[in-house]
C-alpha positions as CSV (number, residue, x, y, z in Angstrom):
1,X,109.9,125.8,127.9
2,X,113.6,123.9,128.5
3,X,113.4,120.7,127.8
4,X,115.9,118.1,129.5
5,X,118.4,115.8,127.2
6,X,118.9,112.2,128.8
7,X,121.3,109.6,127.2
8,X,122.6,106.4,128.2
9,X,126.4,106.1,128.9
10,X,127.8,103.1,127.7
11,X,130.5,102.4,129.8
12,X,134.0,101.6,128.3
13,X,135.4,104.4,126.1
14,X,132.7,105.8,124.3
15,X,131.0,109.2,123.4
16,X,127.7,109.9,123.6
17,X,126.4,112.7,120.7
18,X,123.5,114.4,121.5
19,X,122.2,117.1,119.1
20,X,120.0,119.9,120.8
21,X,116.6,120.5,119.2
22,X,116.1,124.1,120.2
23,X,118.0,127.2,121.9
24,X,117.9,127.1,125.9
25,X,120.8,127.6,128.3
26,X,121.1,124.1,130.8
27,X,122.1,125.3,134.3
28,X,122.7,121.5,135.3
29,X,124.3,117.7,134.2
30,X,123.3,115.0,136.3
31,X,125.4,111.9,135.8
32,X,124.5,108.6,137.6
33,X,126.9,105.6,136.7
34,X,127.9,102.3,137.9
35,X,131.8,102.6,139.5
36,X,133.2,99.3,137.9
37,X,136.3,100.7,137.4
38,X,138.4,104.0,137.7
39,X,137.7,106.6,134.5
40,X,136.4,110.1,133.8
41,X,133.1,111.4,132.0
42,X,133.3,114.6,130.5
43,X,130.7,116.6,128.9
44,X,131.9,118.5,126.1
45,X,131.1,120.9,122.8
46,X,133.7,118.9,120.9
47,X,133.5,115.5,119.3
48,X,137.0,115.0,120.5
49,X,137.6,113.7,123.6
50,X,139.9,115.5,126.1
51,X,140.2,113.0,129.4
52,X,143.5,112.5,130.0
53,X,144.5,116.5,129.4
54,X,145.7,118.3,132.6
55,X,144.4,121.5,130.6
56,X,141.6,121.1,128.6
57,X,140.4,124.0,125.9
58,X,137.1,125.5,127.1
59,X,135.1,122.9,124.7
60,X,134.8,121.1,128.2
61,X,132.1,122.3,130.0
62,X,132.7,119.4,133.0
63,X,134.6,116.2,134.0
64,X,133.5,113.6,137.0
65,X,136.5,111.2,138.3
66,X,135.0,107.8,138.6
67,X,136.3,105.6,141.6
68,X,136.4,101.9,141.2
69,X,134.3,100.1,143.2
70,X,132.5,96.8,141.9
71,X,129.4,97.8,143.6
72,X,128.6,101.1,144.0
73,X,126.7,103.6,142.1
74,X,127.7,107.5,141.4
75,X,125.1,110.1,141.4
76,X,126.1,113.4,141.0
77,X,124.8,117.2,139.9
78,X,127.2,119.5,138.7
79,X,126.3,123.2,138.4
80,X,126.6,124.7,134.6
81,X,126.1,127.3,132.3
82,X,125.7,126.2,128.5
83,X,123.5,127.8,125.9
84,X,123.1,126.0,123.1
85,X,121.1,126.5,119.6
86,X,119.0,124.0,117.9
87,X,120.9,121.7,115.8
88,X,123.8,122.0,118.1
89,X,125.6,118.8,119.2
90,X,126.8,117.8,122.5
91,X,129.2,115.2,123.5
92,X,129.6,113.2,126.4
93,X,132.9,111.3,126.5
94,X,133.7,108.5,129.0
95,X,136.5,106.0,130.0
96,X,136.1,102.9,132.5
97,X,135.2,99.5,131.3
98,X,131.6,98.9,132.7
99,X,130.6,102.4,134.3
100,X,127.2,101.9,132.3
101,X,124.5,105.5,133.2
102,X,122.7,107.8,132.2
103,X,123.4,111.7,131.7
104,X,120.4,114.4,131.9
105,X,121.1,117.7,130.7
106,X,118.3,120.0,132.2
């Protein structure tokens, strides 16, 4: 059986690695932050962040556009389609001073 992957987002610019422990496909990333400030979270296959490119290389599976507001919360499910093998890592990269969450992959 799938298991889901949850990490904490930071805030800030930071990435997130998260290395798979077994071969499933994940259909969706949930992303719930804090909008402290304007930024981007992207989830990605590379360790290299791409916010900030108009055209990203297909590494990036999804971004979410953060809208600051100093007290409001983002929740959203995007729709994917990633296989992954065990051992894999997985990389969520964010921008925004203070847009603390959490990311499930499931």
């Amino acid at each position: 059986m799938a298991r889901p992957y949850v990490a904490d987002i930071a805030g800030g610019t930071a990435t997130v690695t998260i290395q798979i422990q077994g071969a499933q496909t994940f259909r969706n990333w949930t992303v719930t932050q804090m909008t402290a400030a304007a930024g981007k979270t992207e989830l990605s296959t590379s360790p290299t962040s791409q916010i900030g490119t108009a055209q990203p290389d297909p590494s990036v599976i999804a971004r979410v556009s953060i809208g600051a507001n100093t007290t409001g919360q983002q929740f959203v499910v995007v729709p994917i389609n990633l296989p992954v093998k065990a051992f894999q890592n997985v990389y969520i990269h964010c921008t925004g001073t203070g847009n603390l969450g959490t990311s499930i992959l499931h």
